[in-house]
Backbone as a ProteinNet text record, in pm:
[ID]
protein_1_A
[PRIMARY]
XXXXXXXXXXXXXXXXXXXXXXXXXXXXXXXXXXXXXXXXXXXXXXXXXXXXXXXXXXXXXXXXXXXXXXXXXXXXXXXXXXXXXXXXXXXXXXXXXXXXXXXXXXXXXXXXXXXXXXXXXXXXXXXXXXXXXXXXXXXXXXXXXXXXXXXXXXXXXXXX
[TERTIARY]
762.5	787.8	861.2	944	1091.9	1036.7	944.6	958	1027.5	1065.1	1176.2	1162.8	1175.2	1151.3	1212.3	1141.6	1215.4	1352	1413	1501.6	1603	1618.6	1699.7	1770.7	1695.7	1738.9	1781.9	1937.2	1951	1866.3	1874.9	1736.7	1756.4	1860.4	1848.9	1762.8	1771.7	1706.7	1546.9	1536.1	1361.5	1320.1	1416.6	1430.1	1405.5	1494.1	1466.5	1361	1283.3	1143.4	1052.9	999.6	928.9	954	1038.2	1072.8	1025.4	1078	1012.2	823.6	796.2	681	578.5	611.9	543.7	516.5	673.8	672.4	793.1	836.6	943.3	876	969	860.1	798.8	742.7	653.9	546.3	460.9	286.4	208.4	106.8	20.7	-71.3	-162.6	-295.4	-352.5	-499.8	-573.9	-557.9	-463.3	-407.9	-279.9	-165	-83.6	-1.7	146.8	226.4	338.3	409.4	468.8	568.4	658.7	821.4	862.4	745.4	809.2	916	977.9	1151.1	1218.1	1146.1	1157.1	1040.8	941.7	866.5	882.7	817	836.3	737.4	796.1	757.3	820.3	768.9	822.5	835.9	906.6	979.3	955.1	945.9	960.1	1088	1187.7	1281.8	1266.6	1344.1	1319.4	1464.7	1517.5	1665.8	1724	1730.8	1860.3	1830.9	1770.2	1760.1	1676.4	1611.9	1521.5	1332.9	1327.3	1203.2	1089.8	989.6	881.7	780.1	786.1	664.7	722.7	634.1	659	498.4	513.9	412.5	455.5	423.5	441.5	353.9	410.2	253.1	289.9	225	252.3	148.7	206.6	92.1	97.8	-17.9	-116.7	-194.9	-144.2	-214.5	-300.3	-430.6	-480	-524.8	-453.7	-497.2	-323.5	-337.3	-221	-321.3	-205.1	-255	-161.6	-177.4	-106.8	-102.3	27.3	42.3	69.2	149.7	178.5	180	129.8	157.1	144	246.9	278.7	347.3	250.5	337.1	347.8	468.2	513.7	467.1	422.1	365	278	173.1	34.9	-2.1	-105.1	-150.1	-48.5	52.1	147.9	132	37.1	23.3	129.1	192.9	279.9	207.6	89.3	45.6	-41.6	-124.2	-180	-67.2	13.1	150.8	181.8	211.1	219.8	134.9	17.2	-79.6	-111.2	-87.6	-156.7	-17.9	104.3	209.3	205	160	84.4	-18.4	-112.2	-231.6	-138.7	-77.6	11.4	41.8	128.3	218.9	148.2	10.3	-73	-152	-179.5	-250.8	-122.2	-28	119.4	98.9	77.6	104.1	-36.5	-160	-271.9	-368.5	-348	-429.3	-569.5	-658.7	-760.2	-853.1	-793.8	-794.9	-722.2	-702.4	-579.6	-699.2	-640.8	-682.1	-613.9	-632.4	-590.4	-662.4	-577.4	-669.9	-620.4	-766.8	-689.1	-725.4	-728.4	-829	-910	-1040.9	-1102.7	-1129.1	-980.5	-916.4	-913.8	-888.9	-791.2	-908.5	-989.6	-1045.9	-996.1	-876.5	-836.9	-772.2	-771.9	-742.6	-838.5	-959.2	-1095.9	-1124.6	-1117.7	-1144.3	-1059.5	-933.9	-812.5	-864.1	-841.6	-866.9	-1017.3	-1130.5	-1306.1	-1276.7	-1198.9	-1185.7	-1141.1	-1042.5	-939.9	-990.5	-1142.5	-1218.1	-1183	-1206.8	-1200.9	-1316.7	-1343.2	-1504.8	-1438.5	-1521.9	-1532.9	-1597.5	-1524.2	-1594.1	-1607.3	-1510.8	-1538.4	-1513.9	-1539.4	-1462.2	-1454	-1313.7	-1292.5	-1321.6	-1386.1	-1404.4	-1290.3	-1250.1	-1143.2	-1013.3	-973.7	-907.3	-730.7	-787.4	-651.4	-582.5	-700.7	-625.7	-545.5	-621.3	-522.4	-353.3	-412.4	-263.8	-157.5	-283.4	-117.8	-79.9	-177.8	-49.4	50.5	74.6	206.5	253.5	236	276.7	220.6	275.1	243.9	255.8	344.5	323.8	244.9	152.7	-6.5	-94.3	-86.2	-141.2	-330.6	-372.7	-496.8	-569	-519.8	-641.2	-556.2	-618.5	-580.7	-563.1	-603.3	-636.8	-745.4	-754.4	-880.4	-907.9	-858.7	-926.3	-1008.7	-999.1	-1101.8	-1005.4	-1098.1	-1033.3	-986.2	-842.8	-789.2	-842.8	-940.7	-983.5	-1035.1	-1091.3	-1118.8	-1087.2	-1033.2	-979.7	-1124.1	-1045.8	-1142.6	-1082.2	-1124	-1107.6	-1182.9	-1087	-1157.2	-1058.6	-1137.8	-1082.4	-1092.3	-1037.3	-1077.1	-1072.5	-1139.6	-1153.8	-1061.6	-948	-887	-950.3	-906	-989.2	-940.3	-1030.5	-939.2	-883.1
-776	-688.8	-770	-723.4	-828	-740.8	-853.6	-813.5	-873.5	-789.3	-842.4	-786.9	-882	-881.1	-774.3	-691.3	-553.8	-591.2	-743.1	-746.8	-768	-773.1	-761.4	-622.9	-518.6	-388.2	-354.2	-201.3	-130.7	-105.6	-98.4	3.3	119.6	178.6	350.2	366.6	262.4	294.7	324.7	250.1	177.6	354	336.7	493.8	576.7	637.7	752.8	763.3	664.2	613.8	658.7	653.5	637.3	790	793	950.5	1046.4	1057.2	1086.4	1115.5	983.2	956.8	987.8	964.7	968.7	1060	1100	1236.2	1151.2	943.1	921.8	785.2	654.6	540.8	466.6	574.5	547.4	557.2	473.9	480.3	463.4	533.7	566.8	510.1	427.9	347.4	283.7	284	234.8	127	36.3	-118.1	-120.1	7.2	2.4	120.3	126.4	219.8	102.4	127.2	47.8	103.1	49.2	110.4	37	85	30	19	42.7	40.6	-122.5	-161.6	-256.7	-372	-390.6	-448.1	-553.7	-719.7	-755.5	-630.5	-720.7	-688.6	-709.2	-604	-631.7	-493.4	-482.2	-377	-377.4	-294.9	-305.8	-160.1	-214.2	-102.6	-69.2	48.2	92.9	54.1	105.7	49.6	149.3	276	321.5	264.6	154.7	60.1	159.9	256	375.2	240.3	250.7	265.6	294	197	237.1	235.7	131.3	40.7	-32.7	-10	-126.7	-123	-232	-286.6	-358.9	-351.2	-383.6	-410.4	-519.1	-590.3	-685.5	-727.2	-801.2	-940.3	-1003.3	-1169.5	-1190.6	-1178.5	-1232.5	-1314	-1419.6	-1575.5	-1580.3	-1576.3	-1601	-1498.6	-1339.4	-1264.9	-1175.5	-1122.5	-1049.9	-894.4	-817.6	-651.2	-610.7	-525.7	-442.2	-307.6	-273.1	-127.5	-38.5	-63.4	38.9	-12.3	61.5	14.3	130	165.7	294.7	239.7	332.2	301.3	424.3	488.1	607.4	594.2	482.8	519.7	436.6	520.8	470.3	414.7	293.9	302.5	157.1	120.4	22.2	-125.6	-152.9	-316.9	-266.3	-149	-200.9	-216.7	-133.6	-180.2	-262	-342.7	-474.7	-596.6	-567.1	-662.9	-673.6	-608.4	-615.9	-632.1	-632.1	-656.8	-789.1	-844.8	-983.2	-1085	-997.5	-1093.7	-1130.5	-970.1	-989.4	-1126.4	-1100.6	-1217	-1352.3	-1344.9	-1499	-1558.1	-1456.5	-1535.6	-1534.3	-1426.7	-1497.6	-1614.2	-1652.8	-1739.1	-1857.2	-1859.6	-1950.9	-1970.3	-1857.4	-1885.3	-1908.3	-1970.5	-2037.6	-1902.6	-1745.6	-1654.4	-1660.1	-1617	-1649	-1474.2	-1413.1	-1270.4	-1180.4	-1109.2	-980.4	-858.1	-747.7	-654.8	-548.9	-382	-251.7	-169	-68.4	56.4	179.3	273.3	382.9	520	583.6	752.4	775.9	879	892.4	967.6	1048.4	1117.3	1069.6	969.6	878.9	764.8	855.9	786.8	706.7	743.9	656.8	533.7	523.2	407.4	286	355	316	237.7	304.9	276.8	133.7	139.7	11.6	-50.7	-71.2	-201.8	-282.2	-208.2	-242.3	-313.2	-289	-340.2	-443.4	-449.1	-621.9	-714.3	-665.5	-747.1	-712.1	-628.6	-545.2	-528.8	-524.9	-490.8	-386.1	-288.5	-190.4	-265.5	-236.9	-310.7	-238.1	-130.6	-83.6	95.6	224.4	292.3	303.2	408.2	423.5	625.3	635.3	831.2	884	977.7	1054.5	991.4	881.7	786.2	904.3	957.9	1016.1	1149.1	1206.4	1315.4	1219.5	1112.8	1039.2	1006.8	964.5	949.9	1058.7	1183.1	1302	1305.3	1302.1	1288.5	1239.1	1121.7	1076	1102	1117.1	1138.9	1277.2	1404.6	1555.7	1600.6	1522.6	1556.9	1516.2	1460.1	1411	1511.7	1557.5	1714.7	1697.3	1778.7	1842.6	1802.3	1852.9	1894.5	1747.9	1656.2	1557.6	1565.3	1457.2	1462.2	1563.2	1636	1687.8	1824.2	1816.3	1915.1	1878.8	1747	1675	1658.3	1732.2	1692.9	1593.1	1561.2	1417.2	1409.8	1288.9	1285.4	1115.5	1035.5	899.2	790.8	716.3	582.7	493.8	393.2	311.2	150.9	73.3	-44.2	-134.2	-206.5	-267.6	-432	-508.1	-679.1	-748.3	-828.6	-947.5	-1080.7	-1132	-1310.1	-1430.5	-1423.5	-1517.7	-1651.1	-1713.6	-1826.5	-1957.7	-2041.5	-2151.9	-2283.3
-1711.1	-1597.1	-1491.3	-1455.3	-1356.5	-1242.8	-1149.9	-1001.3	-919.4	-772	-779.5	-567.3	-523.6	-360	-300.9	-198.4	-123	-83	-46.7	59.2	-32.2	-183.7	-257.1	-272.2	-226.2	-249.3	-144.1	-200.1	-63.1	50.2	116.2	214.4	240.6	178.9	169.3	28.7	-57.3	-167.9	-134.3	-63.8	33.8	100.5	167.6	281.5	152.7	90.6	-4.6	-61.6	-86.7	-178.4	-125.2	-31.3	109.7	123.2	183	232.6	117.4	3.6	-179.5	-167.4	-127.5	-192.5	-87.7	33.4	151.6	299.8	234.5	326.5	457.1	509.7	545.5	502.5	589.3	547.7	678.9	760.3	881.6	791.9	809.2	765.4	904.4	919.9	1038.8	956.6	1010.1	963.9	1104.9	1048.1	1226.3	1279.7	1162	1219.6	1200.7	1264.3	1309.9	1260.8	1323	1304.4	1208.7	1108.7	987.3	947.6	942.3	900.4	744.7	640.8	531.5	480.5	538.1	470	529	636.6	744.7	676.4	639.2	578.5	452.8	409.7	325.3	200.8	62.5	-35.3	-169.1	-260.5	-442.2	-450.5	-556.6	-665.9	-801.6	-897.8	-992.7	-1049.8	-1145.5	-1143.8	-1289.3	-1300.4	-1449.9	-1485.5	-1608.3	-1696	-1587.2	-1539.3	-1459	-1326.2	-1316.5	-1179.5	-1095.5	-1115.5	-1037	-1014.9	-849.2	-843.6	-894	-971.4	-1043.1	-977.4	-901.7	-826.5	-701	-584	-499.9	-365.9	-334.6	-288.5	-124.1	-46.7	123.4	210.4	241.3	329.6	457.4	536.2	642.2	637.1	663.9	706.3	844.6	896.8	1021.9	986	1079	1058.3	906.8	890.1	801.5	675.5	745	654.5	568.7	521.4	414.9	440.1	497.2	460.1	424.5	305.4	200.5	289.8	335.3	350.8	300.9	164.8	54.8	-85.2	-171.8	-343.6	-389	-462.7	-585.3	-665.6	-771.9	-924.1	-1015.4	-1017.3	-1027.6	-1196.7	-1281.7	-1419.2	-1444.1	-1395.4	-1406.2	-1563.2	-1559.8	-1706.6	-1733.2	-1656.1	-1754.3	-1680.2	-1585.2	-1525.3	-1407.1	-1346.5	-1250.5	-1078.1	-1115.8	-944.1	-982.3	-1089.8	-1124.6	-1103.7	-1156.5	-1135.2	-1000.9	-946	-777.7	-717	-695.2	-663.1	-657.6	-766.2	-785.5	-752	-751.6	-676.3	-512.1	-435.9	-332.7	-313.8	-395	-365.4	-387.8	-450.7	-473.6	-406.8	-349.8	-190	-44.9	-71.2	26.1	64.8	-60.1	-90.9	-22.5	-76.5	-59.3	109.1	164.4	320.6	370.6	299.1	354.9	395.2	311	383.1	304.4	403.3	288.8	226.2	320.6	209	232.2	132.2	134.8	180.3	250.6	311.9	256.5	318.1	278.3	354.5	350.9	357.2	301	287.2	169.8	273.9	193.1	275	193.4	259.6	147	28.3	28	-46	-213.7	-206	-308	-392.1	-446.1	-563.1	-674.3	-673	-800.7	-745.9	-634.7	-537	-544	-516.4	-462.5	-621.1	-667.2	-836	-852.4	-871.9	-905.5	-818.5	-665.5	-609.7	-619.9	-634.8	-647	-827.9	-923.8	-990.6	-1025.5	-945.2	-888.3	-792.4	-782.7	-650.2	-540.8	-497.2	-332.9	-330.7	-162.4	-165.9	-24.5	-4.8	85.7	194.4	316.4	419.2	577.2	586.3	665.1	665.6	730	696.3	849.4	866.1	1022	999.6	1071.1	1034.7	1146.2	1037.8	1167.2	1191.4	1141.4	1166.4	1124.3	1009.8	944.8	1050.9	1112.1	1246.3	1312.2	1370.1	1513.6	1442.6	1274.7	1260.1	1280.1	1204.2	1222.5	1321	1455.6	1618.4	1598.8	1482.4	1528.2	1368.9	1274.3	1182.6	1130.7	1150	1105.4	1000	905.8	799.1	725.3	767.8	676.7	676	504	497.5	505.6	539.9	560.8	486.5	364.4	221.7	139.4	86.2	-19	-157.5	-230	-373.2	-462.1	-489.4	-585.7	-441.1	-387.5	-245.5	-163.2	-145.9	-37.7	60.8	188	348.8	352.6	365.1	436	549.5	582	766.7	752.6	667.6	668.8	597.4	651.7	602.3	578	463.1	406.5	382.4	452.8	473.6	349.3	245.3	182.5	162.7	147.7	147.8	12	-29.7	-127.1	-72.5	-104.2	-12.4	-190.2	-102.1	-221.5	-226.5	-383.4	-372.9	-326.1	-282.6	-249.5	-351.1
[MASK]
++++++++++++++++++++++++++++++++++++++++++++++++++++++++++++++++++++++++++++++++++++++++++++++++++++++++++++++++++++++++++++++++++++++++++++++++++++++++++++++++

């Protein structure tokens, strides 16, 4: 699997992705407002060079938070693959754990990362209204028909 750094790619490619997948590539989260298109990260492309996977994160001093990872074909190592390229280069810049957050929509989220060593650590309730103030197109009803309304804060402590 050829991953391959965000800043190698167009950034309309980034923009269209985002916009596609997300509704634009503003992310509203309770530790900040995020212009993934603007953000480091990885890629993974398919043979017509199309977006499979990509992953976006920021480093603060000692920690790495992941703001986005999709992998448009589940089942094949591409958000395990990114994921653990993440932990790599945190580790590289002296962090000593990678962070996230999900909603509590998104079980199959909750599921992949608690499996890769995430531990749940905080949730914020309500957290997902304040975002729609600034981001409206964050729909109501989620995954499976569960209210979008709480974020879920979970960490891994990399090793030293």
């Amino acid at each position: 699997m050829n991953i391959i750094p965000s800043e190698n790619l167009h950034k309309n490619k980034i923009i269209n992705f985002f916009t596609t997948y997300w509704g634009s590539p503003k992310m509203v989260i309770s530790s900040g407002i995020f212009d993934c298109s603007a953000l480091d990260g990885f890629a993974i492309l398919n043979v017509e060079d199309q977006i499979i996977g990509m992953i976006t994160y920021v480093l603060n001093q000692n920690e790495c938070e992941v703001i986005s990872l999709d992998s448009l074909e589940e089942g094949k190592g591409i958000g395990s693959s990114l994921l653990q390229k993440v932990e790599r280069t945190a580790a590289q810049h002296k962090c000593d754990r990678v962070k996230l957050i999900t909603t509590n929509d998104n079980l199959s989220a909750l599921k992949f990362y608690q499996k890769r060593g995430f531990q749940l650590v905080k949730i914020h309730k309500n957290a997902v209204q304040k975002a729609r103030e600034l981001k409206p197109e964050i729909p109501l009803i989620g995954n499976d028909g569960i209210p979008l309304r709480d974020e879920i804060e979970l960490e891994k402590v990399l090793k030293k």
